[in-house]
Chimera marker file (.cmm) of the C-alpha trace (Angstrom):
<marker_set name="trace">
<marker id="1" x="16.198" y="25.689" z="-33.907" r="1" g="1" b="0" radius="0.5"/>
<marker id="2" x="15.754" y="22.089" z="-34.844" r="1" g="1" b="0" radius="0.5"/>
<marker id="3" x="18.444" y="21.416" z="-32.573" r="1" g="1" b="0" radius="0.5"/>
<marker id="4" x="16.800" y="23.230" z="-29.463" r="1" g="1" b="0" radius="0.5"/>
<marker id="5" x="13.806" y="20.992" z="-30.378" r="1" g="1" b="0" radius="0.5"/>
<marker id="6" x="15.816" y="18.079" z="-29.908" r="1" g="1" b="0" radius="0.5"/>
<marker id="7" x="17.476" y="18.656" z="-27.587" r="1" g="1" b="0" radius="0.5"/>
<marker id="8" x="13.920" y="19.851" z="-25.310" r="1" g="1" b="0" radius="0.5"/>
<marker id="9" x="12.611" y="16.214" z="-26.584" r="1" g="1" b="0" radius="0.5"/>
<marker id="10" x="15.621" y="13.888" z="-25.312" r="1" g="1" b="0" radius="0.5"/>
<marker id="11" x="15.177" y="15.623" z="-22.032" r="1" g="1" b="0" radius="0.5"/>
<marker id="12" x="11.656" y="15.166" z="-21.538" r="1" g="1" b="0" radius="0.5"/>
<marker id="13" x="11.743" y="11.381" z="-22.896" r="1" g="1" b="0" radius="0.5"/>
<marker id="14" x="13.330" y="9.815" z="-18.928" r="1" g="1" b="0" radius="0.5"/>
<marker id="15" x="10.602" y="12.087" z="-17.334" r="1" g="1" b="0" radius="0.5"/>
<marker id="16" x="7.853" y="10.509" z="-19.504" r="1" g="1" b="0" radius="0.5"/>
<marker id="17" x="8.757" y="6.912" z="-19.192" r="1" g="1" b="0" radius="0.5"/>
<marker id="18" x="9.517" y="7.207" z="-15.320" r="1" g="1" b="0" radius="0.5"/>
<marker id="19" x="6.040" y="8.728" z="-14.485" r="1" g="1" b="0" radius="0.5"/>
<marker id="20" x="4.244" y="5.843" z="-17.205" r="1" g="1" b="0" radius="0.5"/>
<marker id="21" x="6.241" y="3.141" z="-15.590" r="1" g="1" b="0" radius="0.5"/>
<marker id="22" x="3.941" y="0.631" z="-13.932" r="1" g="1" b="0" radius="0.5"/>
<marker id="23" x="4.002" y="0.043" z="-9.739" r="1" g="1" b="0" radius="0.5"/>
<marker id="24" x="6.172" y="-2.939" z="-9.461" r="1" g="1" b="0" radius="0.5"/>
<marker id="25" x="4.827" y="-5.920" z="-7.326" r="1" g="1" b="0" radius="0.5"/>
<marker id="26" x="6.615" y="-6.517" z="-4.100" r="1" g="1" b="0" radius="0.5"/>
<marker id="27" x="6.232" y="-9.161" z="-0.900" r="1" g="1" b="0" radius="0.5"/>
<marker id="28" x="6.135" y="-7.317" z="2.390" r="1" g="1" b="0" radius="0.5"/>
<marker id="29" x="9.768" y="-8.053" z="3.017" r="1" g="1" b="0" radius="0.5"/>
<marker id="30" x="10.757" y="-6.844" z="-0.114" r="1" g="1" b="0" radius="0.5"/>
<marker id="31" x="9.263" y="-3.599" z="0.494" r="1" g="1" b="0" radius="0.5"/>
<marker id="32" x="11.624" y="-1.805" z="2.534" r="1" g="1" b="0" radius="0.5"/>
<marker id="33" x="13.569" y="-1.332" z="0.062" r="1" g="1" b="0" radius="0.5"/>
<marker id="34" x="11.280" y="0.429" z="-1.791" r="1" g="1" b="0" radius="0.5"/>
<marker id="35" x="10.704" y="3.156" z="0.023" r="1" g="1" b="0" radius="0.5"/>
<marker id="36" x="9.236" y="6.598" z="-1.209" r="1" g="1" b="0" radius="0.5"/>
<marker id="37" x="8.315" y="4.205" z="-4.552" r="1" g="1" b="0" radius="0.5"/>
<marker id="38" x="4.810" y="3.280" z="-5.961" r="1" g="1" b="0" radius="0.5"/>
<marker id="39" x="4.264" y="-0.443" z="-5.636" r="1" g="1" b="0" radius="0.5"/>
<marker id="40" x="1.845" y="-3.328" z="-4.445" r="1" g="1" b="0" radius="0.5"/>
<marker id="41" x="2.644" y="-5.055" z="-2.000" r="1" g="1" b="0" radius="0.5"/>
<marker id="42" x="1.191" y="-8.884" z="-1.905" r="1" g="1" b="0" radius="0.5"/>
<marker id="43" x="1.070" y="-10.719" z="1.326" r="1" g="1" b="0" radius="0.5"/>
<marker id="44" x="-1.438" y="-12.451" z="4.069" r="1" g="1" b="0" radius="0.5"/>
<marker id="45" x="-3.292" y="-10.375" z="6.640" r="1" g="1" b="0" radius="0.5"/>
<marker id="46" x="-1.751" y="-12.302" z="9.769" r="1" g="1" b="0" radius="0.5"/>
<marker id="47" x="-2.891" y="-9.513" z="11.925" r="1" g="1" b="0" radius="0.5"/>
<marker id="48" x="-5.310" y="-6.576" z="12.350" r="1" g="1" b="0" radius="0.5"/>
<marker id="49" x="-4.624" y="-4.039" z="15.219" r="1" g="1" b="0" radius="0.5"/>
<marker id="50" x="-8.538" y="-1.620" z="14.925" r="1" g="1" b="0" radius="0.5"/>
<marker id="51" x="-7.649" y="2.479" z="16.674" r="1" g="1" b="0" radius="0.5"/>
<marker id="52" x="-9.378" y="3.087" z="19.547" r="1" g="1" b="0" radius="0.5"/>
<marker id="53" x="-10.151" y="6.510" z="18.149" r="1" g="1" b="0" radius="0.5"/>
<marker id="54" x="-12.328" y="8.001" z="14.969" r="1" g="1" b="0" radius="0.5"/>
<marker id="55" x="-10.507" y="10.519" z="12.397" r="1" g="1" b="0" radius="0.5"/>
<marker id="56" x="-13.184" y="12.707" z="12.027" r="1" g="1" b="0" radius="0.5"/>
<marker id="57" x="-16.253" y="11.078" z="9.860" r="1" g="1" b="0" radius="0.5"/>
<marker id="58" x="-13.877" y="8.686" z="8.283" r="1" g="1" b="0" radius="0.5"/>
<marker id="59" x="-14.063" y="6.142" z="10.703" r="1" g="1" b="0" radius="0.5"/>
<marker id="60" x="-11.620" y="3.885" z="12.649" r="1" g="1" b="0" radius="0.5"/>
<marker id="61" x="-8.046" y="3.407" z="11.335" r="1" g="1" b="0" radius="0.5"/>
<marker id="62" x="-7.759" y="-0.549" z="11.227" r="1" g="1" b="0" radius="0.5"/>
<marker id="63" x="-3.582" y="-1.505" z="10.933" r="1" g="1" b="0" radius="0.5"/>
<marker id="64" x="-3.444" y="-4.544" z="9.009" r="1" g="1" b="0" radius="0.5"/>
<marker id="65" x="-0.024" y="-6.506" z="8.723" r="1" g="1" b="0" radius="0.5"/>
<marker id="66" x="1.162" y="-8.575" z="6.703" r="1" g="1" b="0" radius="0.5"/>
<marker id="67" x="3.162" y="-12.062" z="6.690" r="1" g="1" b="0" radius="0.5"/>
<marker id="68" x="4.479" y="-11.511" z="9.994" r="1" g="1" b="0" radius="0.5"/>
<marker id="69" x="2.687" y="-9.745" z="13.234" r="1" g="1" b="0" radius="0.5"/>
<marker id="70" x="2.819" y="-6.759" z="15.178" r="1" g="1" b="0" radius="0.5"/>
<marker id="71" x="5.521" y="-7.205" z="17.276" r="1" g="1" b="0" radius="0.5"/>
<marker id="72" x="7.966" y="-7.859" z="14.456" r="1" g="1" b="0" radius="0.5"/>
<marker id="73" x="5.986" y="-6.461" z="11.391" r="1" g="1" b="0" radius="0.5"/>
<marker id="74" x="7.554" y="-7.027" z="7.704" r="1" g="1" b="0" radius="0.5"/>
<marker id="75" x="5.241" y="-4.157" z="6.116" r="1" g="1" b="0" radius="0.5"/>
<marker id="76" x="1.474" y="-3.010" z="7.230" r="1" g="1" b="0" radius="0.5"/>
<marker id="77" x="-0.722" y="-1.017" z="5.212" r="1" g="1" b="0" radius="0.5"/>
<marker id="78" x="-3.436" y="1.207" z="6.808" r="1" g="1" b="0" radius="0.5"/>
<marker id="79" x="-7.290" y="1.602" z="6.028" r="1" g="1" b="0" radius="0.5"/>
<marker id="80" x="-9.827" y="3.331" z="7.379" r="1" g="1" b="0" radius="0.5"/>
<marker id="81" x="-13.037" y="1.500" z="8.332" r="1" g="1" b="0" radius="0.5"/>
<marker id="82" x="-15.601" y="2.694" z="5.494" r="1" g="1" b="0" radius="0.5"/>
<marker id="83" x="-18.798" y="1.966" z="8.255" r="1" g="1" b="0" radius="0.5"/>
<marker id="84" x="-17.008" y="4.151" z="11.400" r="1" g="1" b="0" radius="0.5"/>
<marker id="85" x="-19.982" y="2.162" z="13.296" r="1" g="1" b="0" radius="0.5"/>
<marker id="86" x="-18.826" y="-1.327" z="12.385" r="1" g="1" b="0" radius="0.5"/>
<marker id="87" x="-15.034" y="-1.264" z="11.966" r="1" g="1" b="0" radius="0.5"/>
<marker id="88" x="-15.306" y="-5.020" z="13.111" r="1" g="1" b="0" radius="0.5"/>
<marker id="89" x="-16.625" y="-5.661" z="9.300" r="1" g="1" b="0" radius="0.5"/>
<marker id="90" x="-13.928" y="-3.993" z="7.825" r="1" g="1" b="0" radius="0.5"/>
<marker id="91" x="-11.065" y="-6.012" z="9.612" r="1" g="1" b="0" radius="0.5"/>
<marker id="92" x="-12.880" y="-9.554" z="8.890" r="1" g="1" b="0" radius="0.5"/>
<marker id="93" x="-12.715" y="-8.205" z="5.165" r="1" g="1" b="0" radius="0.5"/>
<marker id="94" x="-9.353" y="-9.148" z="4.834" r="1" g="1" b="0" radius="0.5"/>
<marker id="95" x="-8.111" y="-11.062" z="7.670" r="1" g="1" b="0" radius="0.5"/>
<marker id="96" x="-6.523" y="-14.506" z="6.844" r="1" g="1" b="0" radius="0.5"/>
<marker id="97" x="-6.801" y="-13.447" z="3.095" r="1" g="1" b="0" radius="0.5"/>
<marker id="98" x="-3.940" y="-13.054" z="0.494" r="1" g="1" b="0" radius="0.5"/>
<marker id="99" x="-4.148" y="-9.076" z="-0.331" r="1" g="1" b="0" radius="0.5"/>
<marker id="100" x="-2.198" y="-7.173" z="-2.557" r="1" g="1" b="0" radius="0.5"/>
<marker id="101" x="-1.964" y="-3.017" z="-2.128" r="1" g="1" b="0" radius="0.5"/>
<marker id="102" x="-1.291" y="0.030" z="-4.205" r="1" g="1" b="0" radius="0.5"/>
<marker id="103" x="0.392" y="2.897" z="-2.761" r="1" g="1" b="0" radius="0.5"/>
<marker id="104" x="3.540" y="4.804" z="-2.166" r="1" g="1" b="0" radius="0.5"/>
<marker id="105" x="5.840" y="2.798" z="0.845" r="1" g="1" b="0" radius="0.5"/>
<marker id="106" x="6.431" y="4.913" z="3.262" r="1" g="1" b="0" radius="0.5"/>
<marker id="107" x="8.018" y="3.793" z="6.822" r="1" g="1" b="0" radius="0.5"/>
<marker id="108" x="6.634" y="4.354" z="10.494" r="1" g="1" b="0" radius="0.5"/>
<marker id="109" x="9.593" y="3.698" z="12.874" r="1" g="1" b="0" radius="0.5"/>
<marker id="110" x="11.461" y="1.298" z="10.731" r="1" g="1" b="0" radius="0.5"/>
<marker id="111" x="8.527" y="-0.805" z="9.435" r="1" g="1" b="0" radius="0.5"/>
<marker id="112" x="7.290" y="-0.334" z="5.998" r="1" g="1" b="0" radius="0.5"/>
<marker id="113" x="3.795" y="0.763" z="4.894" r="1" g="1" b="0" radius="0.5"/>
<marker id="114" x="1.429" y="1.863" z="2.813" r="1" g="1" b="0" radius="0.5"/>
<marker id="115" x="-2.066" y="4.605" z="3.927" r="1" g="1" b="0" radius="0.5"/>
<marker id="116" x="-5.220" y="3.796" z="1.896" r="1" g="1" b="0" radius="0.5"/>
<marker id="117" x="-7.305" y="6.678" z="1.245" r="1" g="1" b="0" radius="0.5"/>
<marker id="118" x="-9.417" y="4.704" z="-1.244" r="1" g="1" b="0" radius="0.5"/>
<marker id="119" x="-10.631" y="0.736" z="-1.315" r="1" g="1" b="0" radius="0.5"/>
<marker id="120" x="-10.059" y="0.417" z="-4.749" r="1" g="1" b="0" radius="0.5"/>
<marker id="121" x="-5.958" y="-0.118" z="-3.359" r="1" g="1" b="0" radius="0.5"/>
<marker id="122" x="-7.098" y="-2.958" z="-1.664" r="1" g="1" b="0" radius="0.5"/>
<marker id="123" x="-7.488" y="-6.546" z="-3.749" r="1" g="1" b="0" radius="0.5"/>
<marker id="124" x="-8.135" y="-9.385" z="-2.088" r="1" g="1" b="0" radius="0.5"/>
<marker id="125" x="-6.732" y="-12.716" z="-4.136" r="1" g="1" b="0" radius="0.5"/>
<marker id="126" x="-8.665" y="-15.574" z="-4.890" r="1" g="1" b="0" radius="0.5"/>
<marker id="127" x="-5.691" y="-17.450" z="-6.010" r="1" g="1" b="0" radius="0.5"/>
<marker id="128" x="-2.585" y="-18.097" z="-4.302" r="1" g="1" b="0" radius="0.5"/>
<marker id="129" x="0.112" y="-15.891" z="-6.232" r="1" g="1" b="0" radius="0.5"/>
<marker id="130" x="2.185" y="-13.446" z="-4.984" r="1" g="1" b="0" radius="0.5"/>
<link id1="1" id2="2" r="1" g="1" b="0" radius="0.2"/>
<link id1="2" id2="3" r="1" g="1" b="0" radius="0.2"/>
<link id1="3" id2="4" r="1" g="1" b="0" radius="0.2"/>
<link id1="4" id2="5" r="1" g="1" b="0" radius="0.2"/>
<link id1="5" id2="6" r="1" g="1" b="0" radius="0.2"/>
<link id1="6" id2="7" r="1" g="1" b="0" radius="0.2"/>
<link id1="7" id2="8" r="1" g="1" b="0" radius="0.2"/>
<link id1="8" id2="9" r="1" g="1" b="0" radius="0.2"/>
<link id1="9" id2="10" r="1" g="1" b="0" radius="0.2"/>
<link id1="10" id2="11" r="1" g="1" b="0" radius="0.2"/>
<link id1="11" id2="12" r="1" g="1" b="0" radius="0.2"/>
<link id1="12" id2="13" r="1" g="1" b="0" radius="0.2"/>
<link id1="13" id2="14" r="1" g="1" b="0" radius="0.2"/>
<link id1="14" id2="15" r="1" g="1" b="0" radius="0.2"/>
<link id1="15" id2="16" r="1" g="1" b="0" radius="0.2"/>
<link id1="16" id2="17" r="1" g="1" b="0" radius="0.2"/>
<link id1="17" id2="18" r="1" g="1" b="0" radius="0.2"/>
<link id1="18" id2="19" r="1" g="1" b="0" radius="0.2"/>
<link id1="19" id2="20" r="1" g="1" b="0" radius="0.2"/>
<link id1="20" id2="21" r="1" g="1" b="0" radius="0.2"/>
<link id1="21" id2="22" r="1" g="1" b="0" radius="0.2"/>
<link id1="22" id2="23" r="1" g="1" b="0" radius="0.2"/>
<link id1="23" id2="24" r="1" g="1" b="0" radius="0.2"/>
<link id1="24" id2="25" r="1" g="1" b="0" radius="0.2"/>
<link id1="25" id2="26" r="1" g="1" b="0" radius="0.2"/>
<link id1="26" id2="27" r="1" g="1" b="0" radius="0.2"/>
<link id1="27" id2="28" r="1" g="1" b="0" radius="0.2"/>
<link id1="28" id2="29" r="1" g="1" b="0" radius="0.2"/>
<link id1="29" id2="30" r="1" g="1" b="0" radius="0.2"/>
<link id1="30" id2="31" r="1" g="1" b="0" radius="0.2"/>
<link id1="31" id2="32" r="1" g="1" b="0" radius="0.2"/>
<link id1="32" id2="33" r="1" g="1" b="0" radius="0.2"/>
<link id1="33" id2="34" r="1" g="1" b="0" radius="0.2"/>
<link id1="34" id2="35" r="1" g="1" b="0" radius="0.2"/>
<link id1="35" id2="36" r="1" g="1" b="0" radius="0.2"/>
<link id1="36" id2="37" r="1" g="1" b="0" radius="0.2"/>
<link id1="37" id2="38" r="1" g="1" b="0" radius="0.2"/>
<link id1="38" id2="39" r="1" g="1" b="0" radius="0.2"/>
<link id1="39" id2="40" r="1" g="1" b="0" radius="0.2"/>
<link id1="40" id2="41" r="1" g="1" b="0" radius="0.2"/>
<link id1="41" id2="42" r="1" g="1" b="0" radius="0.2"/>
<link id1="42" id2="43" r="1" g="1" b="0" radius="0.2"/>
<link id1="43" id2="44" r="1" g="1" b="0" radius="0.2"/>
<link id1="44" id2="45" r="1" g="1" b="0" radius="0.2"/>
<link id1="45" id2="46" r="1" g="1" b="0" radius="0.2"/>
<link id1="46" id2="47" r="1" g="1" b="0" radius="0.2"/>
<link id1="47" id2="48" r="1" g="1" b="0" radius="0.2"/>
<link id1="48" id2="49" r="1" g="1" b="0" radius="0.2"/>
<link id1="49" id2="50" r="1" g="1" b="0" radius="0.2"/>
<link id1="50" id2="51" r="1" g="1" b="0" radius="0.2"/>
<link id1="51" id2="52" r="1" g="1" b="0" radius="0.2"/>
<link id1="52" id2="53" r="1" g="1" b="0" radius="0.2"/>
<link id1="53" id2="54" r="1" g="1" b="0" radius="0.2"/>
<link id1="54" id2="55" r="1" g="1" b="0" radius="0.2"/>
<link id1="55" id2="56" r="1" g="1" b="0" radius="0.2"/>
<link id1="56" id2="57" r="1" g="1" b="0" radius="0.2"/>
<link id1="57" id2="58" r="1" g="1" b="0" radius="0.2"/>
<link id1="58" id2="59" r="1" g="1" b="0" radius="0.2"/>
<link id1="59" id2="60" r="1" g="1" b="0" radius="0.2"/>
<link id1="60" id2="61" r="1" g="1" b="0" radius="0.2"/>
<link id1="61" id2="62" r="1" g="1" b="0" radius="0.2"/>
<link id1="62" id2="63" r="1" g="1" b="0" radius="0.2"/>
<link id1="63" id2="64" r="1" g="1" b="0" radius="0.2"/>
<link id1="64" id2="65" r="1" g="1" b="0" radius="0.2"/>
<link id1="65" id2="66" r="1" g="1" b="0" radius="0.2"/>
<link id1="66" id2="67" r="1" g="1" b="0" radius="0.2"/>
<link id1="67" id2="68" r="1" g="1" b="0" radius="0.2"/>
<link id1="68" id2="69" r="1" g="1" b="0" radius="0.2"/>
<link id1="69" id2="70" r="1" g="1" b="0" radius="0.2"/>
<link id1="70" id2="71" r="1" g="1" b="0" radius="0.2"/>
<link id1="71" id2="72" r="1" g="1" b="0" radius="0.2"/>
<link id1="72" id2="73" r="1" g="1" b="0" radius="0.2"/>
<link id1="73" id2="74" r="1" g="1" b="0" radius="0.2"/>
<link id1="74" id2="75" r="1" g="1" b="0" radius="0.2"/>
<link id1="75" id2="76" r="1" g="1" b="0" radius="0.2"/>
<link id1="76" id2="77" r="1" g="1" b="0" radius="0.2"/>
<link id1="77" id2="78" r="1" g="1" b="0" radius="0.2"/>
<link id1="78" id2="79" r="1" g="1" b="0" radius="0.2"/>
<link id1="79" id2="80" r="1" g="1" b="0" radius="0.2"/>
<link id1="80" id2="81" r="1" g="1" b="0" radius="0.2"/>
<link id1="81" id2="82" r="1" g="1" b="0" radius="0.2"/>
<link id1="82" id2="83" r="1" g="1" b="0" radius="0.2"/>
<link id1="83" id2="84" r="1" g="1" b="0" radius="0.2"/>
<link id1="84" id2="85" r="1" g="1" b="0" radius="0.2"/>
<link id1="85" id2="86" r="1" g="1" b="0" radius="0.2"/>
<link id1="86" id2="87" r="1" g="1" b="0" radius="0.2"/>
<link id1="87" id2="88" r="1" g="1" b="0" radius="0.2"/>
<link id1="88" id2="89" r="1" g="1" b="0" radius="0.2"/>
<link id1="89" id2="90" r="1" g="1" b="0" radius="0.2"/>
<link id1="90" id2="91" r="1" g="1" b="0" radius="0.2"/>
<link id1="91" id2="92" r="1" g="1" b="0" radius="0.2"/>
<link id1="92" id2="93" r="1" g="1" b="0" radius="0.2"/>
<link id1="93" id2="94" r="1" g="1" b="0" radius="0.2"/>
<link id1="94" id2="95" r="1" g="1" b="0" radius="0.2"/>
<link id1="95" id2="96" r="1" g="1" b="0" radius="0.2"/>
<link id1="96" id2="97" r="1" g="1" b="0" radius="0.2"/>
<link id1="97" id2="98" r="1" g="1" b="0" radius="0.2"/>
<link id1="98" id2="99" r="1" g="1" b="0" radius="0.2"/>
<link id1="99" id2="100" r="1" g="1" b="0" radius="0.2"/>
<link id1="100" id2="101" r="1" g="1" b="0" radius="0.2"/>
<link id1="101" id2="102" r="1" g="1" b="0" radius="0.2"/>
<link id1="102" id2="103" r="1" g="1" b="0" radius="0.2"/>
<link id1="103" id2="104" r="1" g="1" b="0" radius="0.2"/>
<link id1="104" id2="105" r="1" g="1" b="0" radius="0.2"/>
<link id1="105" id2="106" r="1" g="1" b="0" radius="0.2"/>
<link id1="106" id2="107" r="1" g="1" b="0" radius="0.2"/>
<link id1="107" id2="108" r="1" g="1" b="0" radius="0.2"/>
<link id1="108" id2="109" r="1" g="1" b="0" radius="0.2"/>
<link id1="109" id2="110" r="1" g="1" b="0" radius="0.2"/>
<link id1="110" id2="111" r="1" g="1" b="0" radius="0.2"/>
<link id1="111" id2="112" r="1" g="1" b="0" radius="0.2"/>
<link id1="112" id2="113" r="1" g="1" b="0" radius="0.2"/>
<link id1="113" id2="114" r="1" g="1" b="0" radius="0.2"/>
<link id1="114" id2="115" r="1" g="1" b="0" radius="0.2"/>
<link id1="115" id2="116" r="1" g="1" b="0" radius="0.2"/>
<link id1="116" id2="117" r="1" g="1" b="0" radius="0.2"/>
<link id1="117" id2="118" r="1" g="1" b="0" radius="0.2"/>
<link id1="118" id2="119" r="1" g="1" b="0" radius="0.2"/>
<link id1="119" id2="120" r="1" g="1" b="0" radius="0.2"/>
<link id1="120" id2="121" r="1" g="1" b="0" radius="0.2"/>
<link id1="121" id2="122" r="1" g="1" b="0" radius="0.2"/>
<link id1="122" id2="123" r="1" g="1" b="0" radius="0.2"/>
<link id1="123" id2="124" r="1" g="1" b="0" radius="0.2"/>
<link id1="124" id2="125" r="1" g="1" b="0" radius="0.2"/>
<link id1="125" id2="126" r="1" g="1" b="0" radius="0.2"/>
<link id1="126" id2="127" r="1" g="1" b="0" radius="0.2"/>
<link id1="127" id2="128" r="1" g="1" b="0" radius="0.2"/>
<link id1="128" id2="129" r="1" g="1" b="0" radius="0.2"/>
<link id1="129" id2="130" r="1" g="1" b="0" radius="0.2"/>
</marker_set>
């Protein structure tokens, strides 16, 4: 019996450390290869791209990218304006800024990001670290 128990107990111990482990802090080029992993990603908004179209109440998607532009994107994370009437606010929040997100990378064509569902994912540095 004791061995049953011990043997349930070194099994378990990988799937407890791997679910505790903390999100490891990435720059947007290092996230791609990342991918399906919890991280943060730290960069500078260089860009902000706001949908033409609400989803639902939750306002206006607003594509934000990071260290390099749209039209050869390291990583972008996406947010949803919290004021759907004023989703100019939301993008001046963080453009030109050093942010850092939490999330799970995921990838859009080949590029790299991360969906917000919350604000709390979003910090915006005061300091200049990565």
């Amino acid at each position: 019996m004791k061995t049953i128990v011990l043997l349930i107990v070194w099994s378990t111990v990988p799937l407890l450390l791997s679910q505790t482990k903390a999100a490891q802090r990435l720059s947007p080029s290092e996230a791609a290869n990342h991918l399906g992993e919890r991280a943060i990603v730290c960069g500078k908004v260089v860009a902000a791209k706001i949908s033409r179209y609400s989803v639902g109440n939750h306002g206006k998607p607003i594509t934000f990218y990071l260290d390099q532009p749209e039209t050869n994107p390291a990583f972008f994370f996406v947010a949803l304006s919290p004021d759907s009437a004023n989703p100019l606010q939301a993008k001046e929040a963080y453009f030109g800024k050093q942010v850092c997100v939490t999330g799970k990378i995921t990838t859009i064509g080949n590029v790299p990001d991360i969906m917000v569902t919350d604000p709390s994912q979003i910090e915006v540095k005061t300091d200049n670290k990565k």
